[in-house]
Backbone of each chain as ProteinMPNN parsed JSONL, in Angstrom:
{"seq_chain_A": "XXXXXXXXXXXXXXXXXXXXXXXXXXXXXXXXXXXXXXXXXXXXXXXXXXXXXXXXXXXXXXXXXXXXXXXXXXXXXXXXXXXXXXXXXXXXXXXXXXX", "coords_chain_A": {"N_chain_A": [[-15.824, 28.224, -25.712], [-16.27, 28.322, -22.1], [-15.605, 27.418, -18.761], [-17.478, 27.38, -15.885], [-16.948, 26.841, -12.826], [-18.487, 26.134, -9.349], [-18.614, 26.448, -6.261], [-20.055, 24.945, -3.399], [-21.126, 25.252, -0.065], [-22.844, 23.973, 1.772], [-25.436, 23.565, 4.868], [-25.648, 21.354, 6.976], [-27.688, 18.024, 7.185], [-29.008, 19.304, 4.875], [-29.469, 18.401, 2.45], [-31.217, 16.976, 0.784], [-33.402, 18.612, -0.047], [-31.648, 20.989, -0.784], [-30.673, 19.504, -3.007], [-33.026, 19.242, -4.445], [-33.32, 21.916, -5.284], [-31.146, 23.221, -7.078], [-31.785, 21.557, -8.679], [-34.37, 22.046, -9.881], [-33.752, 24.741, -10.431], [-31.694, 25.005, -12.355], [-33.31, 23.62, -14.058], [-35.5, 25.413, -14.752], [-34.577, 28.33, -14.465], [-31.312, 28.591, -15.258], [-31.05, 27.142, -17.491], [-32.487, 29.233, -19.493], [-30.751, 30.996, -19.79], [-28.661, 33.037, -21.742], [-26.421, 31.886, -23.819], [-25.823, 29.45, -22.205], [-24.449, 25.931, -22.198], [-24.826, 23.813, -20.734], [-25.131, 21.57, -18.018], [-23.778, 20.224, -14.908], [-23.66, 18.686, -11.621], [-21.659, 17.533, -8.937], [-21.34, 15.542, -5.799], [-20.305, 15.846, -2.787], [-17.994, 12.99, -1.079], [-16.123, 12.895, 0.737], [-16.773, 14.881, 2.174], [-20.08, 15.798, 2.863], [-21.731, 17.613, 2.87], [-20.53, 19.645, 0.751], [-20.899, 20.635, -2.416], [-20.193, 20.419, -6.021], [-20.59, 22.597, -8.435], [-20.806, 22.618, -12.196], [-20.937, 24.691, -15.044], [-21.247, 24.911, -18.676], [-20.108, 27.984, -20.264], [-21.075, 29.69, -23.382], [-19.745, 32.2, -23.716], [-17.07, 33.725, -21.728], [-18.53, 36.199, -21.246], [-20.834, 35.783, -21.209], [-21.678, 34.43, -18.746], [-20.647, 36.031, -16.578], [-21.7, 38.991, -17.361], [-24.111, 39.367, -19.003], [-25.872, 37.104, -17.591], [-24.847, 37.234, -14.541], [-26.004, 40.125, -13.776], [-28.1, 40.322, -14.895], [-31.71, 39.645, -14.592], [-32.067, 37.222, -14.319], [-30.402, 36.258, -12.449], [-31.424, 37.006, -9.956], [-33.655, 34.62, -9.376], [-32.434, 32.754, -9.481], [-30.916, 32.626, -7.31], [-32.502, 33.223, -5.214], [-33.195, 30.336, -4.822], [-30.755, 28.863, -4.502], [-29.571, 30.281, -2.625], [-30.866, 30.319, 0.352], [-29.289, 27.91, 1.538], [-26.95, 28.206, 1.606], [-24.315, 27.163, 3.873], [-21.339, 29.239, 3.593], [-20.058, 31.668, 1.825], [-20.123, 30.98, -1.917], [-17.605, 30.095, -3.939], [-16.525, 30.646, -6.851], [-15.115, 30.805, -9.799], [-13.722, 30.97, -13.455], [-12.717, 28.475, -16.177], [-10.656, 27.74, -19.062], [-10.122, 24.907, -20.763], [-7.544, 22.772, -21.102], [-6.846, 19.882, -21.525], [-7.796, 17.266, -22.468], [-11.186, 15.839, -22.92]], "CA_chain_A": [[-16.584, 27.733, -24.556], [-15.682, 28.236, -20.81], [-16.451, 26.598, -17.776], [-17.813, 27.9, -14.437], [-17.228, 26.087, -11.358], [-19.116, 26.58, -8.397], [-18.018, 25.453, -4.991], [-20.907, 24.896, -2.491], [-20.896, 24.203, 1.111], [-24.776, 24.276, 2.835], [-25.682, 23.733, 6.073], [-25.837, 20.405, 7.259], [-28.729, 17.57, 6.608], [-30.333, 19.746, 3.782], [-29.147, 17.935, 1.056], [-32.332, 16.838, -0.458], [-33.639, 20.052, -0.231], [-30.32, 21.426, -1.949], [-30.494, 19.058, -4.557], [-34.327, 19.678, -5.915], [-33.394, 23.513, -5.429], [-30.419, 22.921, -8.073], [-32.599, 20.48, -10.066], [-35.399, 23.576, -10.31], [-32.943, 26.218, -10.626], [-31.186, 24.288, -13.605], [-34.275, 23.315, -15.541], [-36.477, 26.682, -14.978], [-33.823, 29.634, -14.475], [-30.06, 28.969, -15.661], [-31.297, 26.801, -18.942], [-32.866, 29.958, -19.995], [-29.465, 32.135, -19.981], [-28.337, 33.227, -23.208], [-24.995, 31.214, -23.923], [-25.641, 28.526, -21.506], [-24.262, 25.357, -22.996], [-24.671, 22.24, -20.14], [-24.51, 21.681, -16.153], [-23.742, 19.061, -13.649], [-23.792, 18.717, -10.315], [-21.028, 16.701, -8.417], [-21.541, 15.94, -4.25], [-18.858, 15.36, -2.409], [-18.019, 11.818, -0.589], [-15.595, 13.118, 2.139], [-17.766, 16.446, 2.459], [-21.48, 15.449, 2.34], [-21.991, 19.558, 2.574], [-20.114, 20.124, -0.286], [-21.396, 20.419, -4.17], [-19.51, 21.549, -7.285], [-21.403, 22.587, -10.006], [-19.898, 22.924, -13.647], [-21.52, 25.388, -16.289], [-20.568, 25.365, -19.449], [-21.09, 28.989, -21.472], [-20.614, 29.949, -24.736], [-18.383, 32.65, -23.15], [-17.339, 34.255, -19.711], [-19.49, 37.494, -20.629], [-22.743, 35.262, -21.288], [-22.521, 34.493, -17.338], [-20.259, 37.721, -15.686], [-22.471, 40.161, -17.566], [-25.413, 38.42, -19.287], [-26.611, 36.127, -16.363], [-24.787, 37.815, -13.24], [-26.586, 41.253, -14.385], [-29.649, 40.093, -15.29], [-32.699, 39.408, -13.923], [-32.061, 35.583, -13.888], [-29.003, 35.919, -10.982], [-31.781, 36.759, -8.533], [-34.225, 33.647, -9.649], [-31.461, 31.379, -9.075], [-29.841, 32.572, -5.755], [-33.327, 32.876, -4.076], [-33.48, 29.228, -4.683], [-30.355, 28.285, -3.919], [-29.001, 30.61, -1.964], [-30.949, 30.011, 1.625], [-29.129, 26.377, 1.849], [-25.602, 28.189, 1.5], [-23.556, 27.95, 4.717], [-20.652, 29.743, 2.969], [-20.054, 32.42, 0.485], [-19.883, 30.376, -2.8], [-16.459, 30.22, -4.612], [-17.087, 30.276, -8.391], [-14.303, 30.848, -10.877], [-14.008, 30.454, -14.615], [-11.701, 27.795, -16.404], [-10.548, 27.182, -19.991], [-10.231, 23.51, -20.793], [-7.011, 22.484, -21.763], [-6.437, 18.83, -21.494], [-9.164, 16.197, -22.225], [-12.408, 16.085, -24.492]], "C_chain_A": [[-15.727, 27.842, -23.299], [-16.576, 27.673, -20.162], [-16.644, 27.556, -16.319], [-17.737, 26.682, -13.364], [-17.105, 26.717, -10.039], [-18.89, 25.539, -6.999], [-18.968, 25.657, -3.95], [-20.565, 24.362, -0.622], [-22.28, 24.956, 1.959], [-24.44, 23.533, 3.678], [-26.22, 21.91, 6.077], [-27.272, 19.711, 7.567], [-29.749, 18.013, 5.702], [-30.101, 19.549, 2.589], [-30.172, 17.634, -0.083], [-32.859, 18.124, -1.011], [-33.086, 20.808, -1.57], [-30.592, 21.01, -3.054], [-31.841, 19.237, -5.818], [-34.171, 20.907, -5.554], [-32.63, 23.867, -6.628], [-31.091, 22.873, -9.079], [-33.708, 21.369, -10.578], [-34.81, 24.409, -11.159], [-32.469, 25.653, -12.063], [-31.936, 24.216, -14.64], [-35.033, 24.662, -15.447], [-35.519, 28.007, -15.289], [-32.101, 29.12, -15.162], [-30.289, 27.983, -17.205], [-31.665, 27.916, -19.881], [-32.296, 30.941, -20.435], [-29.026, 32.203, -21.212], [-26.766, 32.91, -22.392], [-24.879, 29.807, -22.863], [-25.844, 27.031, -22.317], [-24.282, 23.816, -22.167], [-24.26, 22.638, -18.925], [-24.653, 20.234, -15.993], [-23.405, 19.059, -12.718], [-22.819, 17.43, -9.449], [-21.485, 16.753, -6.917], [-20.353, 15.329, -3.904], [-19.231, 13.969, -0.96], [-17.453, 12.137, 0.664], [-16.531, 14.206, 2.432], [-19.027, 16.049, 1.957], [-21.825, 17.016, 2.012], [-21.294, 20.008, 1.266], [-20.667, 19.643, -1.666], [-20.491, 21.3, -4.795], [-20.197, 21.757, -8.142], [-20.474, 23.216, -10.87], [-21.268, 23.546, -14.353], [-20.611, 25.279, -17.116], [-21.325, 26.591, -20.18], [-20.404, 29.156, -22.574], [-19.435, 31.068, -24.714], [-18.443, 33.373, -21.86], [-18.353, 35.606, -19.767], [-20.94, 37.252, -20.41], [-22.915, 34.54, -19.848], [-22.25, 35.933, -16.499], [-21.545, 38.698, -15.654], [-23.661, 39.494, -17.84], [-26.392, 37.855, -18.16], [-26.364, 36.908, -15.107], [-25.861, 39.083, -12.998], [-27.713, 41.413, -14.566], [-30.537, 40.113, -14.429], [-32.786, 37.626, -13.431], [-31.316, 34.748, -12.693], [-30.342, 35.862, -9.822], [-32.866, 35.541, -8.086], [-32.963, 32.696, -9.013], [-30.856, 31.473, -7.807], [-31.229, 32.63, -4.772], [-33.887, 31.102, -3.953], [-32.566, 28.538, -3.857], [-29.631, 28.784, -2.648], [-29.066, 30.652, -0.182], [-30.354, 28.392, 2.099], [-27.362, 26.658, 2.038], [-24.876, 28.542, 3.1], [-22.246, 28.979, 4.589], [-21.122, 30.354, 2.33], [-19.809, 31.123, -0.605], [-19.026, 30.859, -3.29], [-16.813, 29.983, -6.294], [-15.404, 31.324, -9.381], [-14.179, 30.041, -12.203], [-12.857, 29.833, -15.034], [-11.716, 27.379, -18.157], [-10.268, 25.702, -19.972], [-8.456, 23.411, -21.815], [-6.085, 21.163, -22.102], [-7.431, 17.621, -21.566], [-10.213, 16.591, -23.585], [-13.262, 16.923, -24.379]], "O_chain_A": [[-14.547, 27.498, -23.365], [-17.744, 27.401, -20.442], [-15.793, 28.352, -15.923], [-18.537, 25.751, -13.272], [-16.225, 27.457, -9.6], [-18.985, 24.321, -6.851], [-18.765, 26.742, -3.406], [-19.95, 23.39, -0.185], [-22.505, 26.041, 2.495], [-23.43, 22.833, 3.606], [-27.018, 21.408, 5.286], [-28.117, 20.426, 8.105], [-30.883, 17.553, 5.57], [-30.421, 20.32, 1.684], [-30.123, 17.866, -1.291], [-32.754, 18.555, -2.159], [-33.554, 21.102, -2.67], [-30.77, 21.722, -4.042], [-31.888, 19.315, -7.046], [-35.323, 21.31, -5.391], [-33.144, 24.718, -7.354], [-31.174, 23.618, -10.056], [-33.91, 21.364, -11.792], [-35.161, 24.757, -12.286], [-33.17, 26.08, -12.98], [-31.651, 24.533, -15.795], [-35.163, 25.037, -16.612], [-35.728, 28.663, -16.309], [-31.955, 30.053, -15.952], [-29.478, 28.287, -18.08], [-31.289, 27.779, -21.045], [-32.793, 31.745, -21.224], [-29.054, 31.128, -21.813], [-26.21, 33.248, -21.347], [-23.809, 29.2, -22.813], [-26.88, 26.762, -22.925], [-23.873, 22.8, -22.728], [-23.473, 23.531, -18.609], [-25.3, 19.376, -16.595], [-22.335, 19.668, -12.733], [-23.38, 16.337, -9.366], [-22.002, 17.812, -6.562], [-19.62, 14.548, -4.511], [-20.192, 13.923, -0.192], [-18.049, 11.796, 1.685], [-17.122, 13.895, 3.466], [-19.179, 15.931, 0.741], [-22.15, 17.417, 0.894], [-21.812, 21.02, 0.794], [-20.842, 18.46, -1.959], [-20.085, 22.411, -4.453], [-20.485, 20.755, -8.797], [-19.614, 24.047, -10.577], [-22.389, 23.046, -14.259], [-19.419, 25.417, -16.84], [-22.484, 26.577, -20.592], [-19.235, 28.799, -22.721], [-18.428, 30.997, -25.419], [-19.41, 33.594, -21.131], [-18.89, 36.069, -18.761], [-21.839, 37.889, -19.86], [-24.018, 34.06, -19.585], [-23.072, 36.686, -15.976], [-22.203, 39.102, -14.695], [-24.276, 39.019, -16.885], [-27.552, 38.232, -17.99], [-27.351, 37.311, -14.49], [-26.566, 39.001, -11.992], [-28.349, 42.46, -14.446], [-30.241, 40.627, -13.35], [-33.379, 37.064, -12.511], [-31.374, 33.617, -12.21], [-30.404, 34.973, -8.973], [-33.084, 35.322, -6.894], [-32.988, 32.054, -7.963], [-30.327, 30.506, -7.259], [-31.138, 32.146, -3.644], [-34.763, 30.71, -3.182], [-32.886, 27.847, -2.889], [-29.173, 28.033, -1.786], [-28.102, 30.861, 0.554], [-30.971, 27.758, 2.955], [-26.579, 25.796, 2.438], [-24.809, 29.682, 3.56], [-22.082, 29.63, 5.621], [-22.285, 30.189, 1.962], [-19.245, 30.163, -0.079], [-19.106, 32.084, -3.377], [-17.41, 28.98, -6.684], [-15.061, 32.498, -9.241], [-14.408, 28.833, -12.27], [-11.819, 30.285, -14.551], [-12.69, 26.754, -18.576], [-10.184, 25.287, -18.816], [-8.287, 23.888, -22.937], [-5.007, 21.184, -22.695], [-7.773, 17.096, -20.506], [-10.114, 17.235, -24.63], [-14.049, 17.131, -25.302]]}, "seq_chain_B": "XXXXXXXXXXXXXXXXXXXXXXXXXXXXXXXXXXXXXXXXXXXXXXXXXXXXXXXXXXXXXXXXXXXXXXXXXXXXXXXXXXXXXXXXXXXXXXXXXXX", "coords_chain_B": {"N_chain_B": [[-19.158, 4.681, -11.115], [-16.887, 7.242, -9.787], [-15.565, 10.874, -9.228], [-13.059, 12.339, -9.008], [-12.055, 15.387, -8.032], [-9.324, 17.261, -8.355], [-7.228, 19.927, -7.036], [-4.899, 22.426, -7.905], [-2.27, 24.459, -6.926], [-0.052, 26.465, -8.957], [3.581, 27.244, -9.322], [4.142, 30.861, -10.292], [4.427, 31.957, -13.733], [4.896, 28.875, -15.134], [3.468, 27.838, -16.251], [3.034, 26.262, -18.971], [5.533, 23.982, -18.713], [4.111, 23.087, -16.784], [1.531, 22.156, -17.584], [2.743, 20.577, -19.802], [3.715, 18.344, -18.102], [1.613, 17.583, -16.661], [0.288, 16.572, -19.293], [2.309, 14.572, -19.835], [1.819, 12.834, -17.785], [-0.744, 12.051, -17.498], [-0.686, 10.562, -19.971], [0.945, 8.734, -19.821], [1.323, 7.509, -17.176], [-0.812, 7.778, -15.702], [-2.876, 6.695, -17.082], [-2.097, 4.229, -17.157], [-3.362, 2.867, -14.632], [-5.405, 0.948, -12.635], [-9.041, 1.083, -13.594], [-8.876, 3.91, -13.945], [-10.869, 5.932, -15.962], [-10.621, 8.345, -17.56], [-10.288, 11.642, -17.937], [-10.052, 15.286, -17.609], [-8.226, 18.37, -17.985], [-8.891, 21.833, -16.589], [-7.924, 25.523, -17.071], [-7.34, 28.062, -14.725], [-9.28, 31.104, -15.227], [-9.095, 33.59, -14.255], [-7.301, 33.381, -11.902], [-4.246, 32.018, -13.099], [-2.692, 30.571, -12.468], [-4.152, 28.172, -10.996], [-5.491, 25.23, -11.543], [-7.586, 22.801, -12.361], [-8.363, 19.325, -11.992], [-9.791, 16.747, -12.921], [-10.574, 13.492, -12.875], [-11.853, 10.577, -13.416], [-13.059, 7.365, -12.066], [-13.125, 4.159, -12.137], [-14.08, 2.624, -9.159], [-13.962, 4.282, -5.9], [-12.291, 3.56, -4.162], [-10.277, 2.482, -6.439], [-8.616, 4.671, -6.669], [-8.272, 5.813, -4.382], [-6.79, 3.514, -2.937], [-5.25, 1.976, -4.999], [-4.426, 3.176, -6.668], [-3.069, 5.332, -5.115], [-1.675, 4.026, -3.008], [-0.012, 2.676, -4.673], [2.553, 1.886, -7.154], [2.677, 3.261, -9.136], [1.85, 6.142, -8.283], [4.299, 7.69, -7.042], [5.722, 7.914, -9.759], [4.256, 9.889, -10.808], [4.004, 11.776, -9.163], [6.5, 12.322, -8.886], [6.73, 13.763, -11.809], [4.591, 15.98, -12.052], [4.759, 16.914, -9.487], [6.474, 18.905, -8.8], [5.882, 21.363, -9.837], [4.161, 22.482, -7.779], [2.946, 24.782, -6.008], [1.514, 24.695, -3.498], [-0.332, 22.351, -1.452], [-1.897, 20.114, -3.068], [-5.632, 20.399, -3.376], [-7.418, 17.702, -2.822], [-10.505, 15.853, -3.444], [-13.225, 13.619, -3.561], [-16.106, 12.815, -5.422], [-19.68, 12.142, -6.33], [-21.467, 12.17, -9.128], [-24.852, 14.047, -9.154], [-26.209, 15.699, -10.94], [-26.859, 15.436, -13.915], [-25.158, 15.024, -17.113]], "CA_chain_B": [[-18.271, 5.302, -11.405], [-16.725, 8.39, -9.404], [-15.179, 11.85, -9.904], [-11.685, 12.84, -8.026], [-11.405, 16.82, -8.419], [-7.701, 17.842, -7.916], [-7.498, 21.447, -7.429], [-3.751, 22.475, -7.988], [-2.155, 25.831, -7.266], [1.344, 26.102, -8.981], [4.684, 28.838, -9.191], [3.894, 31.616, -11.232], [5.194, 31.418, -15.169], [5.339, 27.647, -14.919], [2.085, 27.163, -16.77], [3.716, 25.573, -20.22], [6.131, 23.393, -18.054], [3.249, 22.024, -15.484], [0.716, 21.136, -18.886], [3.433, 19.603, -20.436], [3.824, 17.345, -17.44], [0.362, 16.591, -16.716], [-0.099, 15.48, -20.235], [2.817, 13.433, -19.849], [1.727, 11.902, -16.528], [-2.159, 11.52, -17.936], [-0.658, 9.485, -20.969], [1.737, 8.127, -19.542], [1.203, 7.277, -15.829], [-2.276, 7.725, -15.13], [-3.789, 5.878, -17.822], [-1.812, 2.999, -16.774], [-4.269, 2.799, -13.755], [-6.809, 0.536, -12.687], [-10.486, 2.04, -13.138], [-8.936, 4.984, -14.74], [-12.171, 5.934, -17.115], [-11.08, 9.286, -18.279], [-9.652, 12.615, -17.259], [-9.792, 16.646, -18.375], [-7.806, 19.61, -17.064], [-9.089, 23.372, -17.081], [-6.961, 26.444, -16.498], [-7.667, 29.363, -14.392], [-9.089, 32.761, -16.335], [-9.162, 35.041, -12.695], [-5.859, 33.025, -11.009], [-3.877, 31.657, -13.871], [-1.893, 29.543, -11.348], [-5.16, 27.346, -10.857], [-5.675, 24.075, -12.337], [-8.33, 21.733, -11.862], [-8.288, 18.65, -13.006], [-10.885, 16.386, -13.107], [-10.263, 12.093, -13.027], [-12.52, 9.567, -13.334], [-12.449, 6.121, -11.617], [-14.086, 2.991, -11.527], [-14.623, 2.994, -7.959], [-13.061, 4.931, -5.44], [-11.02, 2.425, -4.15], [-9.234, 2.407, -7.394], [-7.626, 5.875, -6.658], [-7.204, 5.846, -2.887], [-5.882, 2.559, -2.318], [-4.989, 1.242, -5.7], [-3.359, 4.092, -7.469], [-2.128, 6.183, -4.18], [-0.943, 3.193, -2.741], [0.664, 1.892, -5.737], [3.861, 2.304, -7.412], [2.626, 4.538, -10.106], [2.015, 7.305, -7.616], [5.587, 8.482, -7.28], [6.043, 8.455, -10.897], [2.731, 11.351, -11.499], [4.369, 12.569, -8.423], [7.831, 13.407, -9.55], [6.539, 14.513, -12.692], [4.095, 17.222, -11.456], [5.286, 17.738, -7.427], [7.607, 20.241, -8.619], [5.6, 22.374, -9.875], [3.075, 23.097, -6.464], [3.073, 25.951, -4.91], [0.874, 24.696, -2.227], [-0.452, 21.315, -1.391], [-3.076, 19.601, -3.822], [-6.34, 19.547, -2.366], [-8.107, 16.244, -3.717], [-11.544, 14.957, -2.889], [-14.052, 12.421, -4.47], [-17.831, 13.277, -5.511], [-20.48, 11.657, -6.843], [-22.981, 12.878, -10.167], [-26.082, 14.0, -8.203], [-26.956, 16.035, -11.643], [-26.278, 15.761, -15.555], [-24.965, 14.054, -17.701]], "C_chain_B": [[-18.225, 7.252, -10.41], [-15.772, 9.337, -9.473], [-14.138, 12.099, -8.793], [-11.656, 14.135, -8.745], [-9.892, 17.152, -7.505], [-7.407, 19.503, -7.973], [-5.641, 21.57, -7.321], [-3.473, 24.22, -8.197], [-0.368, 25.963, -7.551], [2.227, 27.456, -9.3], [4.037, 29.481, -10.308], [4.981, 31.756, -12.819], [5.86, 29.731, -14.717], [4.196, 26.979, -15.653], [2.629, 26.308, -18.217], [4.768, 24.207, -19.254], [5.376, 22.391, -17.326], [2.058, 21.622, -17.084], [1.769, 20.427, -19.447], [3.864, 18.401, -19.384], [2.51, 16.72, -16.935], [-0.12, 15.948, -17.882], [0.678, 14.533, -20.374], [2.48, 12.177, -19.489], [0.24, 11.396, -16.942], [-1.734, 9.933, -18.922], [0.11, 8.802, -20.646], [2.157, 6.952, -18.152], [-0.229, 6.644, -15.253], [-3.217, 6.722, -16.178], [-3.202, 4.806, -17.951], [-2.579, 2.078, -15.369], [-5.225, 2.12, -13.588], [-7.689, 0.697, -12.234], [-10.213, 2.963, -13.394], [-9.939, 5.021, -15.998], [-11.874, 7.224, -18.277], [-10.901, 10.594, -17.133], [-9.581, 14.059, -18.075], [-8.898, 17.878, -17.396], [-8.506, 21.058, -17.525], [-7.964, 24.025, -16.148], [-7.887, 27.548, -16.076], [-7.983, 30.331, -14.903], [-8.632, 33.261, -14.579], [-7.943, 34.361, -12.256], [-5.512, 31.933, -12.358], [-2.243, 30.604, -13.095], [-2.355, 28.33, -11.059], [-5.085, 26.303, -11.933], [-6.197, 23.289, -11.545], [-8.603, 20.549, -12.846], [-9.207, 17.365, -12.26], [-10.605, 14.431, -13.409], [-11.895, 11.014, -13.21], [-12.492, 8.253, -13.235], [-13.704, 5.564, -11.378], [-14.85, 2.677, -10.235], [-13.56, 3.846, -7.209], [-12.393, 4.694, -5.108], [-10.045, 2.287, -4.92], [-8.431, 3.708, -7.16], [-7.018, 6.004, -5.459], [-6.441, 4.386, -2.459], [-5.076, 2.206, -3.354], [-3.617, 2.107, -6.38], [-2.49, 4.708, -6.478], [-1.462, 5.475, -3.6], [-0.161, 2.358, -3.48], [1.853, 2.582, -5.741], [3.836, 3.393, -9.177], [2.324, 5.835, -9.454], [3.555, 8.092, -7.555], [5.717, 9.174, -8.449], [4.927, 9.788, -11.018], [3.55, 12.356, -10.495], [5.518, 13.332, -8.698], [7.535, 14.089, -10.518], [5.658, 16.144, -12.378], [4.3, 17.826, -9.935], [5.999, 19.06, -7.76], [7.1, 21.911, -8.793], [4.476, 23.495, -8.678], [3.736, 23.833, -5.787], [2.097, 25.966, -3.475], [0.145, 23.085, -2.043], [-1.503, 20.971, -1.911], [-4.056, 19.405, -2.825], [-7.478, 18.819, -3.703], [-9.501, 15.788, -3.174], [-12.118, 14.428, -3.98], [-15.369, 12.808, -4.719], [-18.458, 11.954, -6.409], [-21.41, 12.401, -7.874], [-23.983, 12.431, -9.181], [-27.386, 14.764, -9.701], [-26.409, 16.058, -13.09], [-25.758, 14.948, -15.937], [-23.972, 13.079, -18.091]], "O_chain_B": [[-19.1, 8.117, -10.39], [-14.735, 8.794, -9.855], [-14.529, 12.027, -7.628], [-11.301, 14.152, -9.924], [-9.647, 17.218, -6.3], [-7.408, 20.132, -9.031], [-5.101, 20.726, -6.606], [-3.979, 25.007, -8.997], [0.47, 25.676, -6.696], [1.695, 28.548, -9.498], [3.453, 28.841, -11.181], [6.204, 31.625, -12.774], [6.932, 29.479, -14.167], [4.013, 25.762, -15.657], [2.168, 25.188, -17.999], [4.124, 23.176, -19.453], [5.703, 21.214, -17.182], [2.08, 20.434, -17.406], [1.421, 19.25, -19.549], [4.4, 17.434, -19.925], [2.364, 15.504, -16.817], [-0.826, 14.945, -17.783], [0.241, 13.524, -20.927], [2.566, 11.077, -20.035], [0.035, 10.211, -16.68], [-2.151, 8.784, -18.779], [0.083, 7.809, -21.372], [2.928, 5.993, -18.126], [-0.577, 5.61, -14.681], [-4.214, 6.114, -15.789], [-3.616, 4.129, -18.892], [-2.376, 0.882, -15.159], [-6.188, 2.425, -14.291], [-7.865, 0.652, -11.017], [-11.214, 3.667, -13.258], [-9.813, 4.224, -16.928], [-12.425, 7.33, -19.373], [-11.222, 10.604, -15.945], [-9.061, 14.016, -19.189], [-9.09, 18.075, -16.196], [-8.632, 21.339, -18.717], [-7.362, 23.614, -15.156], [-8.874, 27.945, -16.696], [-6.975, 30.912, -15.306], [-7.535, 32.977, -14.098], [-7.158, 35.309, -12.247], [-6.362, 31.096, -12.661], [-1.131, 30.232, -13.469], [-1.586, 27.391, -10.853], [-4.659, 26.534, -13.065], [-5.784, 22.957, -10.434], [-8.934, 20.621, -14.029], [-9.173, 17.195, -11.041], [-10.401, 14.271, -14.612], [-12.972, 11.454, -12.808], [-11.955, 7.677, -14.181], [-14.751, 5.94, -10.851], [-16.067, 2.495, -10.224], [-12.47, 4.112, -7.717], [-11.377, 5.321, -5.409], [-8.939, 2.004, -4.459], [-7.31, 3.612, -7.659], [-5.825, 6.214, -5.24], [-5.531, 4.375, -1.63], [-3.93, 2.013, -2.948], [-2.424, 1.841, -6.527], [-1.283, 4.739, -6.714], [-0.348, 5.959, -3.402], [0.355, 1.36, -2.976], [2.271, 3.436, -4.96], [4.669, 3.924, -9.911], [2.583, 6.791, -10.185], [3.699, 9.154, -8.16], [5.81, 10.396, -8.568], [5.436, 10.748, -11.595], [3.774, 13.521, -10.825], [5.622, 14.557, -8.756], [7.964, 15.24, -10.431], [6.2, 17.24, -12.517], [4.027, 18.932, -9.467], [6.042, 20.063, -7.048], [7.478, 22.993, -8.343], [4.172, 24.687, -8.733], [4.774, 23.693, -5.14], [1.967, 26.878, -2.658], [0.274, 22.62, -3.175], [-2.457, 21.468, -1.312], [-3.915, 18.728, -1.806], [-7.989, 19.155, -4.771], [-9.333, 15.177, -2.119], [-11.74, 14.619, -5.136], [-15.764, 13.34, -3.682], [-17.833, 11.06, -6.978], [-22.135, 13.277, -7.403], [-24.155, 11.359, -8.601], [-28.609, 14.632, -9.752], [-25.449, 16.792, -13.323], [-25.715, 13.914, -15.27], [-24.289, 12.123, -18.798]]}, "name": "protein", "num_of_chains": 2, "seq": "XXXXXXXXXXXXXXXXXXXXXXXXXXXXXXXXXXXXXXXXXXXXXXXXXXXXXXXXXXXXXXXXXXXXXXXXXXXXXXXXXXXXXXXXXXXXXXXXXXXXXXXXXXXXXXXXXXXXXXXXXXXXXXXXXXXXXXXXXXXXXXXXXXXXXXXXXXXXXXXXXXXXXXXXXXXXXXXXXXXXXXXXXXXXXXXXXXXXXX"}
């Protein structure tokens, strides 16, 4: 299992917005990814504009290739992607300290 | 309950050296803490320098005033300071999604 984390920063007061675009995108398009194993959505306290999201997949090719590749990348970025003031930062992370 | 992400970028070949001191400082330091709930680290696949590590606190108060202003800060500090190659950046979030 690896993790994806996704570093957000949208455009100021469109947080609700943001967050049922996520909450869509999550339950209709990235649940449906082959290897996708759990998300959550952090917001940030000093940075109201900022969100992290965590994926977990079964492995880095079931999002790189699988999901990036697919037909399901462009479902999910036309949702979330008009809210992004930034490029999104996303890099993958093994787990090696904790449960 | 809220989430402190620590993003950490440290010298290159130092990765065995800097886990063996954050698990020190987790078991040793940090989970002497009050409102410490619980803590994981992942490692970098794409920058293998990266480490994010992931806290969890009672309130937030417990980390910025309690713990950073305490006298267990030094100690986490000597143990892992040495190994940064650039200055921790730390903020606080809130679950907006999951579980």
């Amino acid at each position: 299992m690896i993790l994806e984390i996704a570093d957000f920063r949208i455009n100021p007061g469109q947080q609700a917005g943001f967050e049922a675009a996520l909450t869509q995108g999550l339950a209709q398009v990235i649940s449906r990814a082959q290897g996708f194993k759990g998300a959550k959505v952090n917001h940030g306290i000093e940075n109201p504009e900022r969100y992290v999201l965590q994926i977990f997949w079964e492995t880095l090719e079931d999002h790189t290739v699988g999901f990036r590749q697919g037909p399901l990348f462009p479902e999910w970025r036309a949702l979330i992607g008009p809210f992004f003031a930034a490029p999104p930062q996303v890099e993958h992370f093994t787990l090696v300290i904790g449960p």
